[in-house]
C-alpha positions in Angstrom: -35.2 28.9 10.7 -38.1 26.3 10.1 -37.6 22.9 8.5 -40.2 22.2 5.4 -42.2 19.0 6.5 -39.7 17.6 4.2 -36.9 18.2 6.0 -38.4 17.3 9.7 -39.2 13.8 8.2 -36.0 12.9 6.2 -33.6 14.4 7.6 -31.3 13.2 10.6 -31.9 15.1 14.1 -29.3 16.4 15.7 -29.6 13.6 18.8 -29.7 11.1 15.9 -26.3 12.5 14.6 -24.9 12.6 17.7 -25.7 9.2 18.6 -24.3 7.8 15.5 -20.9 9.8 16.0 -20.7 8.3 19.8 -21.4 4.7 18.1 -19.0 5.3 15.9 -16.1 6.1 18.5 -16.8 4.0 20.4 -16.5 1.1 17.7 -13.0 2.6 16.9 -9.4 1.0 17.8 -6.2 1.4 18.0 -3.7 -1.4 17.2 0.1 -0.7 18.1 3.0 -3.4 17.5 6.1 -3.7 19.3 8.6 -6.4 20.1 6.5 -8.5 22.6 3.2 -7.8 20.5 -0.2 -6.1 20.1 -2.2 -3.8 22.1 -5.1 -2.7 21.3 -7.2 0.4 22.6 -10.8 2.1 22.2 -10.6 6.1 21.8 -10.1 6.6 25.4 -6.7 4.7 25.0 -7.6 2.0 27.5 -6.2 -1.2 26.9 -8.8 -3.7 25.4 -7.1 -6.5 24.6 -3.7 -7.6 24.5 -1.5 -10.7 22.6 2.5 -11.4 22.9 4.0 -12.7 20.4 5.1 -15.5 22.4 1.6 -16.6 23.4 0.4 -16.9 19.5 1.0 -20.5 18.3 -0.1 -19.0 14.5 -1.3 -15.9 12.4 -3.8 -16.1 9.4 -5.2 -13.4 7.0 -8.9 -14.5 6.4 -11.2 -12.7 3.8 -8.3 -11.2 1.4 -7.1 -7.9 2.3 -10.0 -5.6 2.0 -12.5 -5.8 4.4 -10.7 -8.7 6.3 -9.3 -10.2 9.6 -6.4 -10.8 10.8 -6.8 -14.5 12.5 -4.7 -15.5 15.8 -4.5 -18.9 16.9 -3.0 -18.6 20.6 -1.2 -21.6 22.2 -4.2 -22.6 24.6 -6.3 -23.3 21.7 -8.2 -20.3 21.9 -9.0 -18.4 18.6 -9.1 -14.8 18.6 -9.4 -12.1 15.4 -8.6 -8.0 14.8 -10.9 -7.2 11.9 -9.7 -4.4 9.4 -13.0 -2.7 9.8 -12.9 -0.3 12.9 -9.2 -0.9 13.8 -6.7 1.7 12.6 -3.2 0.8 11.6 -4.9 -2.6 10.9 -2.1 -2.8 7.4 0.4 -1.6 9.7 0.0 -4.4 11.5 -0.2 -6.8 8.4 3.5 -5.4 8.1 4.5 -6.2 11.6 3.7 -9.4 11.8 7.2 -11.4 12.8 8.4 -14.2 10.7 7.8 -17.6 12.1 3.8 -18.2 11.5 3.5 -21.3 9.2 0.0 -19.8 7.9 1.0 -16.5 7.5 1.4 -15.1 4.1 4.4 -13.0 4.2 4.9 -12.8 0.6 1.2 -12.6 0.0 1.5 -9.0 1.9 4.7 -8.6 0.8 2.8 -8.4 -2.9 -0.2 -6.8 -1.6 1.6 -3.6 -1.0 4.1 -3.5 -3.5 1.1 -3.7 -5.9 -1.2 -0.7 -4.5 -1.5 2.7 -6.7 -0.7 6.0 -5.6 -3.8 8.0 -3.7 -4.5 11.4 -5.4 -6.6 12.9 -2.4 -4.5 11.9 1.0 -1.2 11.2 -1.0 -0.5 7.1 0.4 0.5 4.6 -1.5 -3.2 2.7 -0.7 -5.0 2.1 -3.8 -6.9 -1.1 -4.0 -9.5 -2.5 -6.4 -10.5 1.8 -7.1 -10.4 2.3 -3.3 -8.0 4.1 -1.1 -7.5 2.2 2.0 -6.3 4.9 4.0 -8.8 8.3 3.0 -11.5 5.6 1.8 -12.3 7.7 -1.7 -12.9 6.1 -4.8 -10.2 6.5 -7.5 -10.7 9.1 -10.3 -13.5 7.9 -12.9 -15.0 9.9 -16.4 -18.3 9.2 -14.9 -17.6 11.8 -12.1 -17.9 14.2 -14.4 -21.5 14.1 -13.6 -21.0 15.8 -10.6 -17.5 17.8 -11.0 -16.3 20.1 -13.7 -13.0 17.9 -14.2 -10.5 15.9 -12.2 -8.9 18.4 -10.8 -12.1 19.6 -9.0 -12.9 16.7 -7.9 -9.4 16.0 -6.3 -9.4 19.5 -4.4 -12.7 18.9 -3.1 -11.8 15.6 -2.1 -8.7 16.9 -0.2 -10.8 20.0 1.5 -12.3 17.6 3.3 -9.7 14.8 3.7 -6.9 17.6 5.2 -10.1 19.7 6.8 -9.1 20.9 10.8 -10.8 19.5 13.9 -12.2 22.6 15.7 -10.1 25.3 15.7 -6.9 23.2 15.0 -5.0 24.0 12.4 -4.6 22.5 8.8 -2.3 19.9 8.8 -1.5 18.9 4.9 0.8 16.0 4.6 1.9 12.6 3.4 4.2 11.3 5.1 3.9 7.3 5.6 1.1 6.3 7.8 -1.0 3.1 9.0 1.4 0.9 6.9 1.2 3.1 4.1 4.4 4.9 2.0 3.9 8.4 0.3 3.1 8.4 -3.4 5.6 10.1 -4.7 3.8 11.6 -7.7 1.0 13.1 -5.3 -0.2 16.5 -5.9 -1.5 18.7 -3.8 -4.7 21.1 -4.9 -5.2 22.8 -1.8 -3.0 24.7 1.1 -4.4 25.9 4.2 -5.3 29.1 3.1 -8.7 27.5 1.6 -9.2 26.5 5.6 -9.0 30.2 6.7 -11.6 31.5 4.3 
């Protein structure tokens, strides 16, 4: 098939797709907590950095809750930061945090999360300010209707691609808790993975 002129000067080539998929996992990391403390690794589940608990003097949430950083001061001084963008399981971690840190807001989070909405597309209990922190879609507005028949359209699309298989993998259509996040109860699902195996 040939591209209009259009299409060759607008749209994305395939190298430049590529490329910004690469970027993209390479940017990506992995936080787990334990009892001694974090580790942190890049897709190819090296270690990248590493704190124990016992080697953090204090903890800080910087830049509220969306789009923000978690803020370690270690006890040589040094400073060191896990931004939430990038870093999965970064609320998890919010969770995780022992108690003991002077600057640490534990009933700030404690809040944080009792007070988030129930996602309709991936089913967590992640909705902030219209956004879900776990899927990243925007909550259900009446000004959608632009561009979907009704809510319910809107929501099955939106889960197609949320619960959408790698590959040949298949469908995996769930919400359990994950990242830090409980189920939402009243979640309902629009799709099965019969729509996957059209």
């Amino acid at each position: 098939m040939k591209l209009s002129i259009f299409q060759r000067l607008f749209l994305p080539r395939k190298k430049e797709i590529e490329s910004l998929i690469d970027k993209i996992i390479d940017e990506l990391r992995f936080i787990e907590t334990n009892d001694k403390g974090i580790i942190i690794t890049n897709s190819d589940k090296e270690v990248v950095e590493q704190f124990n608990w016992y080697d953090i003097k204090d903890v800080e949430l910087v830049n509220g809750f969306s789009e923000g950083e978690i803020s370690f001061t270690l006890n040589n001084g040094e400073q060191k930061s896990i931004p939430e963008e990038h870093h999965e399981s970064w609320y998890e971690l919010l969770k995780k945090i022992p108690q003991g840190f002077s600057k640490y807001d534990y009933e700030g989070v404690r809040a944080f999360f009792d007070n988030l909405k129930g996602c309709e597309i991936c089913g967590m209990m992640s909705v902030y300010e219209g956004e879900c922190l776990a899927c990243g879609e925007e909550e259900w507005k009446e000004e959608f209707l632009d561009e979907y028949e009704s809510k319910e359209e809107y929501i099955r699309e939106l889960q197609l691609d949320e619960f959408e298989p790698i590959d040949d993998e298949e469908a995996v259509i769930s919400n359990k808790p994950k990242s830090g996040f409980k189920s939402f109860e009243g979640w309902k699902l629009m799709i099965n993975s019969q729509y996957f195996n059209k």
